[in-house]
Each structure stands twice: as structure tokens, then as C-alpha cells.
N, C-alpha and C positions, 0 to 999 in steps of 0.2 A: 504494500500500500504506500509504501515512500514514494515510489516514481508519479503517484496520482497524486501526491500532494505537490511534486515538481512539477506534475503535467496544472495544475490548477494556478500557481504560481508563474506558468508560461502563458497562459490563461488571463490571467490581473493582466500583464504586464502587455498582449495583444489588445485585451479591452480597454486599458488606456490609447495605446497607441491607433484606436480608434476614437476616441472620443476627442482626440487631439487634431487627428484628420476628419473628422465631422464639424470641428471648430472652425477650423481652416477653410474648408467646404461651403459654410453658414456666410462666414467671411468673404470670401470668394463671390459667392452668389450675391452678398450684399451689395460689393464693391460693383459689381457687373448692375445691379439693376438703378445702382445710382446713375452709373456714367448713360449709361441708358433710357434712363428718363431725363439726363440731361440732355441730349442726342432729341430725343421722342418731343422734348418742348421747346430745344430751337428749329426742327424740323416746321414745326406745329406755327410758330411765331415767325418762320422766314413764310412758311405758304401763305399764313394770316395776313403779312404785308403785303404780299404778291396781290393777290386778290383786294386787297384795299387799296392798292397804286392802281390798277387794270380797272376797277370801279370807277377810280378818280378820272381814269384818262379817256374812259368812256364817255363819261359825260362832260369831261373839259371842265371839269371845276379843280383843276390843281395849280397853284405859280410855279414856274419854274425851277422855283430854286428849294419849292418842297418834292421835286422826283428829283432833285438832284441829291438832294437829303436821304430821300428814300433809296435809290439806288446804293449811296454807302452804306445805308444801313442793311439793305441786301448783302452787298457785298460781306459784311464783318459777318453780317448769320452765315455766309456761305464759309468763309475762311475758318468761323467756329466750327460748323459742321464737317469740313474736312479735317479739322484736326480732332476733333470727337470720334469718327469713324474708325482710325487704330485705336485710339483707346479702347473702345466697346470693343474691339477685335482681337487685343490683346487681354481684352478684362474674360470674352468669351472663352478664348484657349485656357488661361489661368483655370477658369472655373472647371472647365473641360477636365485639367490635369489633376484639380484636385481632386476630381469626382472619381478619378479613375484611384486615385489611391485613397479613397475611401474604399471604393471595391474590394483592395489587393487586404488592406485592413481587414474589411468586415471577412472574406474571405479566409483571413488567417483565424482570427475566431472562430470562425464555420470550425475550421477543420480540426482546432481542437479541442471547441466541445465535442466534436463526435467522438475524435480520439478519447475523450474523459468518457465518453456516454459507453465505448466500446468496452473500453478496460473495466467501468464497472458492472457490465454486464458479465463480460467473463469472469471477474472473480464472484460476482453473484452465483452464477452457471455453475462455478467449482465447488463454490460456499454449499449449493445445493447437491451438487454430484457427494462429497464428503460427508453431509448430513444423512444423505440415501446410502453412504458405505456403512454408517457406525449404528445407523435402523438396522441394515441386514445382519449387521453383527451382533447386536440385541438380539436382534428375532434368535436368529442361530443357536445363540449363547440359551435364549430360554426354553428353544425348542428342546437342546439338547440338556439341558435341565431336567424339563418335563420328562424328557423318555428316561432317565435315569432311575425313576422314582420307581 
């Protein structure tokens, strides 16, 4: 029974090493859905101008030097949104990698609680084979008792 108390101790010490990679993971996913709704609200505010300049110039009620206005401020949402794009790109992969070693984690606990689940079956299995040798050795012992009499 010692190697199960080492196998339960290798055991602690995967369940941490999951719960550190689920952290990381949380984090990960955090960090991604920030940069990403940053992304989702200049997208949202560069169309929003778009469609507020094209209204304007529809109907001619803009001066000129408010599309001219409007254009830079196109432009800064567009130079935002291109440099938010690797972010989100790079915040994606992160999350991706972490997740994957989340997996390789929880997968290492997978395998050894079964390994614990295994070992104490078997010495259950034995514990009962042993228990069924020393009944037949009773019976035996009283059988052979009785006929003696």
C-alpha cells in the first residue's frame, strides 16, 4: 500500500499542476475577450461614423472641414483596428496554447486516478481472493474436526 500512497501524492501534485493551468487558461481567455471587445467597439464606432458621414453627405448638410474631421477620425479607428487585429491574434493563439495544456494536465490526472482506481481494485481482488483462502481453510479445519469425532 506504500506505492498508493506515492501514486496519490503524484496525484496532489498533477491536481495542482492543473488548477494552475486552468488559472492561466481563465486568464488567457480573459485577456482575449478584452482585446476583443476592444476590437468589436472600434469596429462598431468606425462603421457608426461611416454611416453618419455617408448620411451627412447625402443630404449635403456637412462643412467641409467636418469630413475633413471625420475622415481623420476614420483614419485613427482604422490604424486602431489594425493594430488590435494581432493582438486579438496573438491573445487567440495564447488562449489556444493554454487550453491545450490544460488538456495535457487534466489528462495527466485522468491517468492517475485510474492508475489509483486500478491498484485498488487489485488489492481489493487479492484482499478478497485471501479472505476466500482462510474461509476454505476454516471450513476444512472444521470439517475435518467434525469427522474426527
Amino acid at each position: 500500500m506504500a506505492t498508493l500512497q506515492t501514486f496519490h501524492k503524484i496525484l496532489d501534485i498533477h491536481e495542482r499542476d492543473k488548477k494552475a493551468a486552468q488559472k492561466q487558461y481563465q486568464q488567457s481567455v480573459e485577456t482575449f475577450e478584452q482585446i476583443a471587445t476592444k476590437l468589436y467597439e472600434t469596429l462598431k464606432k468606425k462603421e457608426n461614423a461611416e454611416a453618419f458621414l455617408e448620411q451627412k453627405l447625402r443630404i449635403g448638410s456637412l462643412p467641409a472641414q467636418y469630413i475633413a474631421h471625420y475622415r481623420d477620425f476614420l483614419n485613427r479607428l482604422d490604424l486602431e483596428v489594425k493594430t488590435l487585429q494581432p493582438k486579438v491574434q496573438q491573445a487567440r493563439s495564447d488562449m489556444t496554447w493554454q487550453h491545450s495544456l490544460l488538456s495535457e494536465a487534466h489528462i495527466e490526472v485522468k491517468k492517475y486516478e485510474n492508475l489509483i482506481d486500478r491498484k485498488v481494485k487489485r488489492w481489493e481482488e487479492q484482499q478478497r481472493l485471501e479472505e476466500n483462502k482462510e474461509m476454505d481453510a476454516l471450513s476444512i479445519r472444521q470439517f475435518s474436526a467434525q469427522g474426527n469425532r
